[in-house]
C-alpha positions in Angstrom: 9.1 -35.1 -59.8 11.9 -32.4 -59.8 15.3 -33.2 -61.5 18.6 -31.0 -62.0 20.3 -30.7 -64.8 24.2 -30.1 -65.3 25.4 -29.6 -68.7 28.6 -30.1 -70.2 31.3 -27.1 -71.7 29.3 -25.0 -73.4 30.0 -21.1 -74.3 28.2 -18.5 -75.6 28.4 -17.1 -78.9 27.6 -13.2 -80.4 25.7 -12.6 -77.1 23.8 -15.5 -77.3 22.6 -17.5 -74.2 24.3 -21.3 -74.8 21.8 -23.0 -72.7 18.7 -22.2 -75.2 19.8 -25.3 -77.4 18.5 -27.2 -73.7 14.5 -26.0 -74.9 13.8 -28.9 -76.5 14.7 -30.9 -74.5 13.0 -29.7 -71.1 10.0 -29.2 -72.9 9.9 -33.0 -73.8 10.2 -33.6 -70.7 7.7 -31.3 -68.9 5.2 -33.3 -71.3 5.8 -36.5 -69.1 5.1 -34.1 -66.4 9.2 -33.8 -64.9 9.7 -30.4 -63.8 13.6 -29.9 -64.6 15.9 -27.2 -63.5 18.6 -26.6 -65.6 21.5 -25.4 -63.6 23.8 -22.8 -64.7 27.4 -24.7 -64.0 30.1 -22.0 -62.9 32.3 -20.7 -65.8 31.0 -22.1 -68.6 28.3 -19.8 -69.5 30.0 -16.7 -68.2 34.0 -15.4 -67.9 35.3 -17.3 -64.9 37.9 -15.3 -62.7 39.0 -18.3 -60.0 40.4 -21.7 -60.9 38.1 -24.4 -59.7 38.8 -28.4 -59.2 35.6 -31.3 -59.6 35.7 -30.8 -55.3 34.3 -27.1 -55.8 32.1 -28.6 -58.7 30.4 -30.8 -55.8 30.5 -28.1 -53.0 28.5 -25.8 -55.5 26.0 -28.5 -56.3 25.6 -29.5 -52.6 25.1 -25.5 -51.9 22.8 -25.6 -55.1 20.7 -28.4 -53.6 20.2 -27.3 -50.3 16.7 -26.1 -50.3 15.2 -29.3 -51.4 14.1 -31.4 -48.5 13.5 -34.5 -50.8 16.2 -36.5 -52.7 16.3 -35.5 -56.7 17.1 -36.7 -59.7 20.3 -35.2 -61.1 21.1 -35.6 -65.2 24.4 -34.9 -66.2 25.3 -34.1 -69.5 29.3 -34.7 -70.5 31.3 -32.6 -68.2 27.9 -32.3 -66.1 27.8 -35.9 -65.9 31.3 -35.7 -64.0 30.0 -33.6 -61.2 27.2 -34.8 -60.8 29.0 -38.6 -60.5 31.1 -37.3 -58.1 28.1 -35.7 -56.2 26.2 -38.6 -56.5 29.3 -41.3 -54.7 29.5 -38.5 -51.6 26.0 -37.5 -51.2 24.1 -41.0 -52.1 21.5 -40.0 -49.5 20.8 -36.4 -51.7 20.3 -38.3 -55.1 17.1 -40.3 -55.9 18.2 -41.0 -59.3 20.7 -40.6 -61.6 21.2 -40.1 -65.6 24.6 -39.7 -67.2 24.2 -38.6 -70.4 27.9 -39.4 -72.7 29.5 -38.3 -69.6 32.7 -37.6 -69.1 35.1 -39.7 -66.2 37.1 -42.3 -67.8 41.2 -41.8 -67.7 41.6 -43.0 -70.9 45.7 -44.7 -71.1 45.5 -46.3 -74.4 47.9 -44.8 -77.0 45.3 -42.0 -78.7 44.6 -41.0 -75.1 48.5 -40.7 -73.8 48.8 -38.7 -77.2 46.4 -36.3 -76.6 46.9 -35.7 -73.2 50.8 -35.2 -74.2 49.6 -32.8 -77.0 47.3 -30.8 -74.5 49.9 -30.8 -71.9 52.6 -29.6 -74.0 50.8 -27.1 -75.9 49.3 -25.5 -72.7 52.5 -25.4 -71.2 53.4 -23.2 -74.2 51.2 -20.9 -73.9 52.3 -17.3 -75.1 54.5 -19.1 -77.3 51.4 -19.8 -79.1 49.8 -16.2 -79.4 51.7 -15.1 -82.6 50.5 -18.1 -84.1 47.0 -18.4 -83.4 45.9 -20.6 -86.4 48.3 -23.4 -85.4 47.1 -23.4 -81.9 43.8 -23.8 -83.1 44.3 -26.8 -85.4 46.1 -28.4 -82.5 43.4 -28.3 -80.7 41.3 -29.4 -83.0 43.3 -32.4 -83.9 42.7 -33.2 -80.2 39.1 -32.6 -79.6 40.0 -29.7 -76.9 38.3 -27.0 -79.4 36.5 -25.8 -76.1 40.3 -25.0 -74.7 40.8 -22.0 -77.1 37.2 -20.5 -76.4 38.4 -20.3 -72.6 39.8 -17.5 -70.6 43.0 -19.1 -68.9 40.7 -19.8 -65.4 38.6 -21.4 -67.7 41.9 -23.4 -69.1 43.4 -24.3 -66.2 39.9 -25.5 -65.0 39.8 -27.7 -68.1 42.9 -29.0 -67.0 42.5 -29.9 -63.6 39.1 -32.3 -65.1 39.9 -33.4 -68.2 42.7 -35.7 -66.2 40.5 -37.4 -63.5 39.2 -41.0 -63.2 36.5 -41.3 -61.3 36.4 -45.1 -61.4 36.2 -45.5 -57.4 33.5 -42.9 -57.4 31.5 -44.9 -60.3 31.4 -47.8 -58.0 30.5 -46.0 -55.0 27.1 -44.7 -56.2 23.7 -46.1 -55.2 21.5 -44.5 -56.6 19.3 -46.5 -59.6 21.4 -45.0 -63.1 20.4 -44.8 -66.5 23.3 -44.5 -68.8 22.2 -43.0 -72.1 25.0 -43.2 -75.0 25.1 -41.8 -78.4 26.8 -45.1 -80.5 28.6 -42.6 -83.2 29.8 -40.4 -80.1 33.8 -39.4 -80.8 34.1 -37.4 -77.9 33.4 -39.7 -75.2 33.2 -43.0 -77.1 30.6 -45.9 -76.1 33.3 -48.0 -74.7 33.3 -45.6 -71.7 29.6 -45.9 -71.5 29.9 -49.5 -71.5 32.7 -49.7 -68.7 30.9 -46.7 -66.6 27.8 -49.5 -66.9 29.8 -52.4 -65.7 31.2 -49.9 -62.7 28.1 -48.4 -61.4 26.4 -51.9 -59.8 22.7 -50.2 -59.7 22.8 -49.4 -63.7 21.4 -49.8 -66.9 22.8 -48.7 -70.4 20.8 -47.6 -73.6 22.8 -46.8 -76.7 21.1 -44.2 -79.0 21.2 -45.4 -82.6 23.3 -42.4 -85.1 23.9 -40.0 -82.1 26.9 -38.6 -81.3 28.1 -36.8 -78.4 25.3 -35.1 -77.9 21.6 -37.2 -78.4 19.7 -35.0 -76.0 19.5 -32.5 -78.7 19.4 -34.5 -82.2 17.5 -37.5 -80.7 15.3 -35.6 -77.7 12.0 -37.9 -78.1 14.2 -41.2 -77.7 16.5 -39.8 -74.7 13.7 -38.6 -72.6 11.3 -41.7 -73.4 14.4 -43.7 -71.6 14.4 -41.4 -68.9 11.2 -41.1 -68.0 10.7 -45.2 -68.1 13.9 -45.2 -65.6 12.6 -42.8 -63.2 9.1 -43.2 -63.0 
């Protein structure tokens, strides 16, 4: 059984490829005999010189996808789990499965959410204004969970930007495929109540919460994640 992977905003560090933390996890699953591909997701593991929207996200999977003759599973981590959402509600008849690990999608317009996405908005709009004071940007950002933001080029930003505002509600109830919707409960990032309303959108679903994860259980909790997987698309 082949199955892509997207993962989420990730960048390297001292040279260092950002993707190697994914080892553990592919390995697991190569065990329950799941040959995964984990695809390298424009900009985010290399500088990124064009502004792209969630539409050239799909095009590039679509493009990525082409040689297979056979529907595939797709597993989307975070930001990964956007895309391949979004891929999944337009090309139903490409996806055999799907996984959405804490994935991102929900417009989130309660109070903390308005607030944040006011912070980000003014502080981006800023910009320059910001340079000679580089510590204060950064504990903005922090205060917002948008620490990825500052590691950026300003493609990369104004990528971020044209995301991190979406709701893909009508394309959670537009998919078809069979989901498994694997939640860290301690996750701060993208917290389980979007998991739980991404569950009650996507008709052909089921949900698994992942006791002391957080945002990330594919890495702190691999055995668990991919024993749900593997049980869902077997």
């Amino acid at each position: 059984m082949k199955a892509y992977i997207l993962h989420g905003w990730t960048y390297a560090k001292d040279g260092d490829d950002p993707l190697a933390k994914w080892d553990d996890f592919l390995n697991e699953l190569k065990k329950h005999n799941i040959e995964a591909a984990l695809l390298r997701v424009p900009g985010l593991t290399s500088d990124m010189d064009k502004v792209l929207k969630l539409e050239d996200y799909v095009d590039w999977l679509k493009k990525s996808l082409e040689k297979e003759g056979e529907k595939v599973v797709l597993i989307g981590h975070s930001n990964g789990g956007r895309i391949a959402s979004a891929f999944s509600a337009i090309y139903p008849e490409k996806v055999s499965h799907l996984v959405l690990i804490d994935s991102a999608g929900i417009f989130r317009n309660r109070l903390p959410g308005r607030i944040k996405r006011a912070t980000f908005k003014t502080i981006a709009k800023l910009g320059k204004k910001f340079t000679k004071s580089e510590r204060l940007k950064k504990l903005l950002y922090k205060v917002i969970r948008e620490g990825d933001y500052t590691r950026g080029n300003e493609a990369q930003r104004k990528t971020m930007q044209n995301l991190i505002y979406l709701d893909l509600s009508n394309q959670f109830q537009q998919i078809k495929a069979p989901t498994a919707i694997i939640w860290g409960k301690e996750d701060k990032v993208t917290p389980l109540s979007d998991g739980k309303l991404i569950h009650q959108l996507i008709a052909n679903s089921k949900f698994f919460e992942i006791e002391g994860a957080r945002h990330s259980p594919q890495f702190t909790h691999v055995k668990a994640v991919v024993e749900k997987i593997v049980k869902e698309i077997s």
